[in-house]
C-alpha positions as CSV (number, residue, x, y, z in Angstrom):
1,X,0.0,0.0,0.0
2,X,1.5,3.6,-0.5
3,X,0.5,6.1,2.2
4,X,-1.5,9.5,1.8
5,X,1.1,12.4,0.3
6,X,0.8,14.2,3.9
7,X,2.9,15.8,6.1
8,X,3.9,14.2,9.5
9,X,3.5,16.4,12.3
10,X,5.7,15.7,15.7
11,X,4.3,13.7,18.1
12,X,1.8,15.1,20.6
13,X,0.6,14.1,23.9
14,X,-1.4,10.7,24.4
15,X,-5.4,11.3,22.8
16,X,-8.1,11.3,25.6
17,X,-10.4,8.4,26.4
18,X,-12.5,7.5,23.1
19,X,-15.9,9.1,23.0
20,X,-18.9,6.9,21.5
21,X,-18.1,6.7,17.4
22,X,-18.2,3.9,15.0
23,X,-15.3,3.1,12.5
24,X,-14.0,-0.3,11.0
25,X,-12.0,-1.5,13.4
26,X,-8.2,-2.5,12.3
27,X,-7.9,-6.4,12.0
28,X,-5.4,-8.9,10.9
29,X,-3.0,-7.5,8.0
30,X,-4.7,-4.5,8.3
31,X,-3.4,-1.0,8.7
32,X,-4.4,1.3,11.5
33,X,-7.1,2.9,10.2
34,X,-7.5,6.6,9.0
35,X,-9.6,9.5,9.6
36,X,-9.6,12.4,6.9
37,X,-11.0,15.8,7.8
38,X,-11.2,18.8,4.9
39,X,-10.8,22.2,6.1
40,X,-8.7,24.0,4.0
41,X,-9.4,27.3,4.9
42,X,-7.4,30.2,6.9
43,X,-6.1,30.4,10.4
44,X,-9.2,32.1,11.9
45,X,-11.3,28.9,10.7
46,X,-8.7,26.2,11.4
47,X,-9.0,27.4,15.2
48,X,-12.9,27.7,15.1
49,X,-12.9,24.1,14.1
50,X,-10.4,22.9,16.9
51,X,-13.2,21.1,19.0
52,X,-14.4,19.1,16.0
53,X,-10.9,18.1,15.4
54,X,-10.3,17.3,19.1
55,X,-13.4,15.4,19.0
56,X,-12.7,13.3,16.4
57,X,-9.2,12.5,18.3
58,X,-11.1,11.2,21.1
59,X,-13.6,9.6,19.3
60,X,-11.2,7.5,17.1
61,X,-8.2,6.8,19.3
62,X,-7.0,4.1,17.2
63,X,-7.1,5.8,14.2
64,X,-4.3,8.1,12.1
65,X,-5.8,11.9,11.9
66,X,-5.4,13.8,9.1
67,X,-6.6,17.2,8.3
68,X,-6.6,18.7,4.4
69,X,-5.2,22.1,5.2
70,X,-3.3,24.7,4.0
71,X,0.2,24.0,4.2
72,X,1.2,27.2,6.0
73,X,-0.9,26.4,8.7
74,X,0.9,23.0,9.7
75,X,2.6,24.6,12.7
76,X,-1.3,25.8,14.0
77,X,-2.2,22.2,13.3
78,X,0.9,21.2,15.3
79,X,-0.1,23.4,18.4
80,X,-3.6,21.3,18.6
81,X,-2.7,18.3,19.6
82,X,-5.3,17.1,17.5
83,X,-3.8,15.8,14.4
84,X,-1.4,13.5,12.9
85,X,-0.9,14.3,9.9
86,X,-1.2,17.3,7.4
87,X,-2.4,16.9,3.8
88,X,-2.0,20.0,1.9
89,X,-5.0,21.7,0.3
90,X,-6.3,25.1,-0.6
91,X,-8.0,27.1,-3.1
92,X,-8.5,30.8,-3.8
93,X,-10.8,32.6,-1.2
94,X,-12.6,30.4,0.7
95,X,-13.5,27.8,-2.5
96,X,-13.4,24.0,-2.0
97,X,-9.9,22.6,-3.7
98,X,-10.3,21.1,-7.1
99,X,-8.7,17.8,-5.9
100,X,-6.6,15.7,-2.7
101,X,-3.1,14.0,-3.4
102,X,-4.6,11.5,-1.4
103,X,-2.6,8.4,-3.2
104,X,-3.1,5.4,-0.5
105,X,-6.4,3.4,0.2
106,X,-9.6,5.6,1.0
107,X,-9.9,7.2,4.9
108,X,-12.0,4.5,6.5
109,X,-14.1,7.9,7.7
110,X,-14.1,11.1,5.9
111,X,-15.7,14.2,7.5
112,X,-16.8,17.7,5.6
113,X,-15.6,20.7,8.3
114,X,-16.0,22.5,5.1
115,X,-19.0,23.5,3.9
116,X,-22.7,22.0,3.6
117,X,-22.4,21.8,-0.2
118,X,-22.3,18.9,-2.7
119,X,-18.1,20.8,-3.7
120,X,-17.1,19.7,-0.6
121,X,-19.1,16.8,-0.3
122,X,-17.9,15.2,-4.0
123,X,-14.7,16.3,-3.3
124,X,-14.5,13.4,-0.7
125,X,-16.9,11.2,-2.1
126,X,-14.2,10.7,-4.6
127,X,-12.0,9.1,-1.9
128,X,-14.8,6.8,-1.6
129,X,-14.3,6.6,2.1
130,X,-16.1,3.8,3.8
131,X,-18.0,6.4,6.1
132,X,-18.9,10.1,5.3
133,X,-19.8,12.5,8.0
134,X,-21.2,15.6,6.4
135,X,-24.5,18.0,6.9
136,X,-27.3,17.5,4.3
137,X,-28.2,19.1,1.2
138,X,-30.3,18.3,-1.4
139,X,-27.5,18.3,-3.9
140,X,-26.3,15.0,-1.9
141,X,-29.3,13.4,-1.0
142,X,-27.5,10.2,-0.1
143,X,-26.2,12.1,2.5
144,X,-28.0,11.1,5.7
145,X,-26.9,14.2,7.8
146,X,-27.8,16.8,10.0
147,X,-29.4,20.1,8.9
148,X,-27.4,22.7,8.3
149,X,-28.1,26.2,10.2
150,X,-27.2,29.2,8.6
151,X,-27.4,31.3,11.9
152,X,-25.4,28.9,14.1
153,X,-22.2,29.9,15.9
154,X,-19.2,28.1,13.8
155,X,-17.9,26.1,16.8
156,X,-21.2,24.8,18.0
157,X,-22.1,23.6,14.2
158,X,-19.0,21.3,13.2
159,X,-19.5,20.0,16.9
160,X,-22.9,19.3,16.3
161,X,-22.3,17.6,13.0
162,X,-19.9,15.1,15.2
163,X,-23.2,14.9,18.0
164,X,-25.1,14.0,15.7
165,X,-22.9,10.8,14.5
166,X,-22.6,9.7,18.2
167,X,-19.1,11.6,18.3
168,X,-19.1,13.7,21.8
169,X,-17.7,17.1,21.0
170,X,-17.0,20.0,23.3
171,X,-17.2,23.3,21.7
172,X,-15.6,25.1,24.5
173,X,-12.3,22.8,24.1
174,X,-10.2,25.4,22.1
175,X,-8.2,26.5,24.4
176,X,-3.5,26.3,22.9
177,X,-1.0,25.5,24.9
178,X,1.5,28.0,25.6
179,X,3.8,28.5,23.4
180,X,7.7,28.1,24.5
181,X,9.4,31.1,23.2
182,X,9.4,34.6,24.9
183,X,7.1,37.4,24.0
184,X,8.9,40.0,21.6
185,X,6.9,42.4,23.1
186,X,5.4,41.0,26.6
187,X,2.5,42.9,28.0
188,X,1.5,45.1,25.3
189,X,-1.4,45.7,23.8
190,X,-1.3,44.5,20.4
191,X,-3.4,46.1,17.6
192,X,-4.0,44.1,14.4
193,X,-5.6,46.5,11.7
194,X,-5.6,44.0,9.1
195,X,-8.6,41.5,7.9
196,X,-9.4,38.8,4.8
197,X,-11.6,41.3,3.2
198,X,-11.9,44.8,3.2
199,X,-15.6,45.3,4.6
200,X,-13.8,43.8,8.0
201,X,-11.0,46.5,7.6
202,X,-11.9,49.1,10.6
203,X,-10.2,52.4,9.5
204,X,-6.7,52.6,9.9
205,X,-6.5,56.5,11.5
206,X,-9.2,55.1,14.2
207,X,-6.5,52.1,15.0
208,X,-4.2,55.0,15.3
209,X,-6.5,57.0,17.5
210,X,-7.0,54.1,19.9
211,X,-3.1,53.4,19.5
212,X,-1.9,57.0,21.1
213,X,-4.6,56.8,23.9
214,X,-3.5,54.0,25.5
215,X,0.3,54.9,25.1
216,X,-1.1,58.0,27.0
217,X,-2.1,56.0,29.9
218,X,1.3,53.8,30.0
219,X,0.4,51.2,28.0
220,X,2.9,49.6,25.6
221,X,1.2,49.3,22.3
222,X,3.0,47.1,19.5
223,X,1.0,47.0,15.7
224,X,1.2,43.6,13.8
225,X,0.1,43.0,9.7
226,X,0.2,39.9,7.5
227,X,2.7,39.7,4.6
228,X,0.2,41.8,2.2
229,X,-0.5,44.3,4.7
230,X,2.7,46.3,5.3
231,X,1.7,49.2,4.1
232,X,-1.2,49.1,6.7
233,X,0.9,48.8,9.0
234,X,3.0,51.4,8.3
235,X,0.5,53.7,8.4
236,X,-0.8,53.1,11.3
237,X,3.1,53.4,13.0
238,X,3.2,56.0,11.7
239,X,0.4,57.8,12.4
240,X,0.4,56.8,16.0
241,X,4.2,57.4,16.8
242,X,4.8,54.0,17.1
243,X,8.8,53.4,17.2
244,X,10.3,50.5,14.6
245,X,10.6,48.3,18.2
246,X,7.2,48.2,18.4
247,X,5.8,47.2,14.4
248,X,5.7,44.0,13.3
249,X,5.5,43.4,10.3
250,X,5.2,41.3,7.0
251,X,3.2,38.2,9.0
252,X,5.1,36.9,11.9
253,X,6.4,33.1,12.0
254,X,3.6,31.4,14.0
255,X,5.6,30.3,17.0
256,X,6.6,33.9,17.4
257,X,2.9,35.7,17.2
258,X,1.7,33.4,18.9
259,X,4.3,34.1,21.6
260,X,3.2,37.7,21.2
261,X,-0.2,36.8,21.5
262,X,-0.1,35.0,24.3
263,X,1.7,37.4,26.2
264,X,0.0,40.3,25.6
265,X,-2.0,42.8,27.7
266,X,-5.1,42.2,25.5
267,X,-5.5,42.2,21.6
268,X,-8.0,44.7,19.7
269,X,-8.6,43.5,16.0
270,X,-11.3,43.0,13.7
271,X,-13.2,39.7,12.7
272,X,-9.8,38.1,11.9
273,X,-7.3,35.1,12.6
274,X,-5.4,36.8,15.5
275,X,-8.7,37.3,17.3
276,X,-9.1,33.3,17.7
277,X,-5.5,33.2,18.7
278,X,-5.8,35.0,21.3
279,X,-9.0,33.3,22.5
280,X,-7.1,30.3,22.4
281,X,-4.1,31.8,24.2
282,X,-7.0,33.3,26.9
283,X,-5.6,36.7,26.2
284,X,-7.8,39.8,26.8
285,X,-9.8,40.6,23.4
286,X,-11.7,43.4,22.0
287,X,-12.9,42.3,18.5
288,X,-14.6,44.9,16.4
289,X,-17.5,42.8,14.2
290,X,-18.2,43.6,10.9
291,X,-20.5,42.3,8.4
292,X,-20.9,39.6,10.2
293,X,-22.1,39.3,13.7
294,X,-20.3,37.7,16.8
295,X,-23.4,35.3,17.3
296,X,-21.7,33.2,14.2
297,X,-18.1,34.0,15.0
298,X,-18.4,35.6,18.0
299,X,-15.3,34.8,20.8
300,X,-17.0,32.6,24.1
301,X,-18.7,34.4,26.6
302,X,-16.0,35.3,29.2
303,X,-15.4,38.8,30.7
304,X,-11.9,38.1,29.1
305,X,-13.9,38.9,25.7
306,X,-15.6,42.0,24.5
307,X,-17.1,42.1,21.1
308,X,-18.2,45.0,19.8
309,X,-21.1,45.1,17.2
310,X,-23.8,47.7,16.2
311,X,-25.5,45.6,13.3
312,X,-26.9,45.0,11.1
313,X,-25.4,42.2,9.2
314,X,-23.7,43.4,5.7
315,X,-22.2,41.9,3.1
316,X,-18.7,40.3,4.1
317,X,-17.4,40.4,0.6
318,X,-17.6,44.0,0.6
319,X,-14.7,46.5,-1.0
320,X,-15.2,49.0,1.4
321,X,-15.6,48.7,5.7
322,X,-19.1,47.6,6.2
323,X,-21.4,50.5,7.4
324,X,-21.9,48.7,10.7
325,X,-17.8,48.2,11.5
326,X,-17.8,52.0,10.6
327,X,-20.6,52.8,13.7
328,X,-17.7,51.1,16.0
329,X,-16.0,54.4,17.6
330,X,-12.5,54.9,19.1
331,X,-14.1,55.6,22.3
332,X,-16.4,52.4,22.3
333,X,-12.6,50.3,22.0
334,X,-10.9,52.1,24.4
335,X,-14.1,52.2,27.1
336,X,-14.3,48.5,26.2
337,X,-10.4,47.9,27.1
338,X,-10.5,49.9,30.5
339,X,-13.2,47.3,30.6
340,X,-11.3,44.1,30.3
341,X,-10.3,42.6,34.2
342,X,-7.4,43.0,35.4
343,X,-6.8,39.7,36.6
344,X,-5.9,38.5,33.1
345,X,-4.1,41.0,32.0
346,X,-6.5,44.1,31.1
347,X,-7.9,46.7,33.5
348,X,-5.9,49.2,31.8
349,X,-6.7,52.7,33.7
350,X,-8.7,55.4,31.9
């Protein structure tokens, strides 16, 4: 037999006890068998969908994990604990990929963290995997799944997909370890101006605005960007004061922001990847929503977490920040980080 194309991750720490699930078990001359989850989508997603991938851990112990991802995120992946193996996949925006260099014998159980749609759907049909966990559509009616809820928060739903398939799945189990390496920049206040689409982009000079308050009050504040958004970043430096010590730039190696994340004094974004980092590094957040609401991508309910949202829902495909980010104020961010608690790390005096 010739294995799946992936990439092997390091080993992690034992799985938990298996939860209720039913796969072909491995028998005589048989390889362990395989589990093969698609979500080839950004960081911000990959992190929504830890639960589901912790669940599926637990629920087949026995089995090899692996998750069709994009390769950039295989040291995320890593920081799980959730996976064994990385296959890389992506595709422009948030599309299905046209195909898997899946080469070996098909996943005894595939599962769509995906979409609800018969892309995703055929896309690992053509594995054909002895078991395929997916929602319902009537593009696929041989799939017997779950219905799929629009309005549903995006950890509860790919852990209710797993419910549903007698797979116990917690959606509050997101939580990182943390991370090894030092903070660059430990206890600031890191501001991330950057999003995946413009309509979650809140104005740069308002970053700034909230940026030279809180150095006012004493805070450290350090400005981070991904690789496309230097120029964002350098405005806001800019027009804030900020010196070069305290700009990163350019999209950080993941060990290191995460480092930074974890570290920090509380992190003010947008709708965004970091925002979900720092939820899973139980750092401070305020998050700034924008077309979409919190309710569907919203951080946990925890005093830790303040998400800001006016309404109503827009379109997140937008060119332009969405009317609704635009109502956000610099006041509302800086009242809601003088609001954060100071026992983990905000309570930052007004």
């Amino acid at each position: 037999m010739t294995p799946p194309r992936t990439r092997p991750l390091p080993p992690t720490a034992p799985p938990a006890p298996a939860a209720t699930a039913t796969a072909p078990p491995a028998g005589p001359g048989r390889t362990p068998g395989r589990v093969l989850a698609l979500r080839a989508l950004g960081l911000g997603d990959l992190l929504a969908g830890v639960p589901a991938l912790r669940a599926l851990r637990r629920g087949f112990p026995g089995h090899e994990i692996v998750l069709a991802a994009p390769a950039e995120l295989t040291p995320v992946v890593r920081a799980t604990g959730a996976v064994d193996r990385l296959l890389p996949a992506s595709a422009p925006g948030r599309a299905v990929p046209a195909a898997l260099d899946w080469t070996g014998p098909p996943p005894d159980v595939a599962v769509d963290l995906h979409g609800n749609g018969p892309p995703s759907h055929r896309l690992l049909q053509r594995l054909r995997p002895l078991r395929l966990l997916a929602f319902a559509h009537p593009g696929t009616p041989e799939i017997d799944g779950p219905p799929w809820y629009a309005e549903e928060h995006e950890r509860d739903r790919w852990c209710r997909l797993l419910t549903s398939y007698g797979i116990d799945a917690d959606p509050t189990d997101l939580l990182l370890p943390r991370p090894p390496g030092p903070s660059p920049a430990p206890g600031a206040v890191v501001l991330h101006p950057g999003a995946g689409a413009p309509a979650r982009c809140w104005p740069v000079e308002r970053y700034a605005a909230v940026a030279t308050a809180l150095r006012g009050h004493g805070a450290r504040v350090v400005v981070t960007g991904g690789a496309a958004e230097s120029d964002l970043v350098a405005r806001l430096a800019e027009q804030a004061g900020l010196p070069d010590t305290d700009v990163f730039a350019g999209g950080l190696p993941f060990d290191r922001l995460s480092a930074l994340v974890a570290g920090a004094r509380a992190v003010v974004s947008g709708d965004t990847g970091i925002a979900h980092l720092a939820v899973a590094h139980a750092t401070p957040t305020v998050t700034l929503f924008g077309p979409v609401p919190p309710s569907r991508w919203g951080p946990p309910a925890h005093p830790r977490h303040i998400a800001l949202w006016h309404g109503p829902e827009g379109d997140p495909h937008g060119r332009s920040p969405d009317p609704a980010l635009l109502r956000i104020t610099p006041a509302d961010v800086l009242h809601a980080v003088h609001r954060l608690p100071a026992a983990t790390g905000g309570g930052l005096a007004p």
